[in-house]
C-alpha positions in Angstrom: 10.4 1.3 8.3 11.4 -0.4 11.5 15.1 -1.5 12.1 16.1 -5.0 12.2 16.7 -5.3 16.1 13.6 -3.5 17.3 10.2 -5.6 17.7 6.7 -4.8 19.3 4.1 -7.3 19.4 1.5 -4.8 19.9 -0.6 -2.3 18.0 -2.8 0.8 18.6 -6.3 0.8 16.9 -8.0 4.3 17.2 -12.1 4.6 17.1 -14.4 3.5 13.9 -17.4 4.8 12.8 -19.2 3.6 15.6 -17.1 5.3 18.1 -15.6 2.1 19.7 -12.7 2.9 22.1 -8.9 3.4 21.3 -7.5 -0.5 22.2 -4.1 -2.9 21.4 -4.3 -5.8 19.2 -1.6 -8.2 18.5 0.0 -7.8 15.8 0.8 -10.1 13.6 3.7 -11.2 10.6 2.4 -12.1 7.5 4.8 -14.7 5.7 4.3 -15.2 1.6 5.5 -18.6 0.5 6.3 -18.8 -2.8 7.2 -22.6 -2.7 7.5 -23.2 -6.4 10.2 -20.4 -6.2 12.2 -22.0 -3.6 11.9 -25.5 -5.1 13.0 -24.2 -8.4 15.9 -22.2 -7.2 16.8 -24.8 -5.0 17.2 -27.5 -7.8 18.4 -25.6 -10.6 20.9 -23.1 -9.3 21.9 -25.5 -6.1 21.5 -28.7 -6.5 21.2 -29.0 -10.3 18.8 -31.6 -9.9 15.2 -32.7 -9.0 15.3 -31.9 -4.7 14.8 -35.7 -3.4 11.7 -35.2 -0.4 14.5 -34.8 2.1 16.3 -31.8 0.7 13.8 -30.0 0.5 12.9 -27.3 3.4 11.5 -28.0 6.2 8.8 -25.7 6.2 7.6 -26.3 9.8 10.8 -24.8 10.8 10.4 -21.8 8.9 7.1 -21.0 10.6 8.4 -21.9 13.9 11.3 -19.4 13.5 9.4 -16.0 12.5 7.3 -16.6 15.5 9.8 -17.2 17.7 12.1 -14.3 16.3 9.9 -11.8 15.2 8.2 -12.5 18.9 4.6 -12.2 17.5 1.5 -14.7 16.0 2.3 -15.5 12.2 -0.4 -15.8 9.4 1.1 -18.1 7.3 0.0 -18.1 3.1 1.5 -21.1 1.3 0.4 -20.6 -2.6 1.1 -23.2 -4.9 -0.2 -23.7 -8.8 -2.9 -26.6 -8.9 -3.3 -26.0 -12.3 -6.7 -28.1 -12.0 -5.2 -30.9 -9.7 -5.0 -30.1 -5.8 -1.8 -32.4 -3.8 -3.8 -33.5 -1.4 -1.1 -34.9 0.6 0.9 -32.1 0.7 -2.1 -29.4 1.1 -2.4 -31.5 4.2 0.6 -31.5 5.5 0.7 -28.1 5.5 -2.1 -27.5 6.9 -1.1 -29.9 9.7 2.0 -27.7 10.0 -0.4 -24.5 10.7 -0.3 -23.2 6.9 -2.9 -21.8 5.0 -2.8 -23.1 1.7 -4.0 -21.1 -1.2 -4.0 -23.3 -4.4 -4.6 -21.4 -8.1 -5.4 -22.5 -11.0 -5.5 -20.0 -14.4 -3.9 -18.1 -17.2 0.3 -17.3 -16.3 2.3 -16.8 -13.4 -1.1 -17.5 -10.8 1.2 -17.4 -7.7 3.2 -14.4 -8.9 -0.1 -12.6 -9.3 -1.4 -13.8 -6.0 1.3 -12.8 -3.6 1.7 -9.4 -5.5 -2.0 -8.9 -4.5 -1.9 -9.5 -1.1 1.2 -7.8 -0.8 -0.6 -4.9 -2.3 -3.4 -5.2 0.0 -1.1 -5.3 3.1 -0.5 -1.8 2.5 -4.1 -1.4 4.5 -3.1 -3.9 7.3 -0.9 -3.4 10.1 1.8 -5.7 10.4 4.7 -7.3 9.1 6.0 -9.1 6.0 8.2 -11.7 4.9 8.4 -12.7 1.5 10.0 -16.5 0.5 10.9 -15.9 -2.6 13.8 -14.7 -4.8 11.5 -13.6 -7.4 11.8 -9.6 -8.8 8.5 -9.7 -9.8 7.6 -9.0 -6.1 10.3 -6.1 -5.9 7.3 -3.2 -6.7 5.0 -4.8 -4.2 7.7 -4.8 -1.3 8.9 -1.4 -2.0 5.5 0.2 -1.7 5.3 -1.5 2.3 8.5 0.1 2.9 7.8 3.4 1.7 4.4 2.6 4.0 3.6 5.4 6.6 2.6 2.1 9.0 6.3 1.4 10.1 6.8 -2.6 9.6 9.5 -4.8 9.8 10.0 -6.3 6.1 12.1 -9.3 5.0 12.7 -11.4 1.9 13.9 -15.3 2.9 16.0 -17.8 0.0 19.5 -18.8 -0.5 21.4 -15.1 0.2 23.4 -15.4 -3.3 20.3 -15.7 -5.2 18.4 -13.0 -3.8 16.9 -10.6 -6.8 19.2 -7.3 -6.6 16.1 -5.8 -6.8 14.7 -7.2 -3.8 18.0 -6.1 -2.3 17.8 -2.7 -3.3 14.9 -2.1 -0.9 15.4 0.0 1.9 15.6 -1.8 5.5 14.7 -4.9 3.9 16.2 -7.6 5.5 17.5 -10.6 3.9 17.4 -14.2 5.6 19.0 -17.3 4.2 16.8 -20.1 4.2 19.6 -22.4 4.9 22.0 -20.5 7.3 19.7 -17.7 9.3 16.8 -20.3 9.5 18.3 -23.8 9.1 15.3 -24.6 7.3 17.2 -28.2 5.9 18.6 -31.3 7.6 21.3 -31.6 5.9 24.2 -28.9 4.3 23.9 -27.8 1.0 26.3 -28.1 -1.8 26.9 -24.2 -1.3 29.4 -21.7 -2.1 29.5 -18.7 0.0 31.8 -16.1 1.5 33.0 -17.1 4.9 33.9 -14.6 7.6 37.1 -15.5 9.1 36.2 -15.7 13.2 33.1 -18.2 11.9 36.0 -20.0 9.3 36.8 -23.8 10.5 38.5 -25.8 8.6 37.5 -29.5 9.5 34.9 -28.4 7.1 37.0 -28.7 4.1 39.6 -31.6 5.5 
């Protein structure tokens, strides 16, 4: 598992069956969005209402800051539930953001089962991962890439306080707050969090 501060944007590939050469490829972070996830979470457990189109995140931003941070090209999967009926006009502003959308229709939790497969089929890819979710059901999936031979940098992204204790049971998995660590929103959210005293300022609160 790769510590937090340490990044390479570069990855050895040894020979294949053919007997191509030993070369570098770039490699890459994967980032999971679970999107109904982080809408839910953010209107029932934050906001404990419906998100109006301008609290809601500002997924551009998101994407911009893994590939800034993480210093390497970003693949990013956006899965949302169709359930038979596609949003166009969101589909296409995602794509128009750079996201790959993968909409799902079918029997239960289709984007649950979706990013626990490609989590699981990860395992055989080199590269990162970075979860957006708060979700346990992704816990098993996450722990297997940490306990990966292929040393990868792993993260889970939400509001901190939410975060599945399961999720932050995993070893070297880091957690990012949407909100704080990204700034992912225009505006602050009605949040309550712990406050370290050198960061404490208290025109906030007058």
């Amino acid at each position: 598992m790769l510590g937090g501060g340490a990044e390479w944007p570069w990855t050895q590939v040894g020979r294949d069956a053919c007997g191509y050469r030993w070369g570098m490829t770039e490699r890459k972070t994967y980032l999971l969005v679970d999107g109904e996830n982080i809408d839910a979470t953010l209107g029932n457990s934050v906001l404990g209402r419906r998100p109006h189109s301008d609290e809601r995140p500002r997924w551009n931003v998101l994407l911009e800051h893994f590939s800034e941070s993480w210093g390497q090209p970003v693949v990013p999967l956006f899965f949302l539930a169709a359930n038979g009926d596609l949003p166009m006009t969101f589909v296409q502003a995602l794509i128009a953001m750079g996201y790959k959308p993968v909409p799902l229709n079918g029997e239960g939790k289709v984007v649950d089962i979706a990013i626990q497969r490609t989590a699981a089929a990860l395992k055989d890819r080199e590269g990162d991962v970075v979860l957006v979710s708060h979700d346990r059901d992704f816990a098993e999936q996450m722990a297997d890439l940490a306990e990966d031979e292929e040393e990868r940098r792993l993260a889970a992204v939400g509001f901190g306080e939410f975060m599945a204790g399961d999720l932050r049971k995993i070893p070297g998995l880091e957690i990012i707050d949407l909100e704080y660590d990204v700034q992912a929103f225009k505006k602050p959210l009605p949040r309550v969090h712990i406050i370290d005293i050198d960061e404490f300022d208290p025109l906030d609160f007058i």
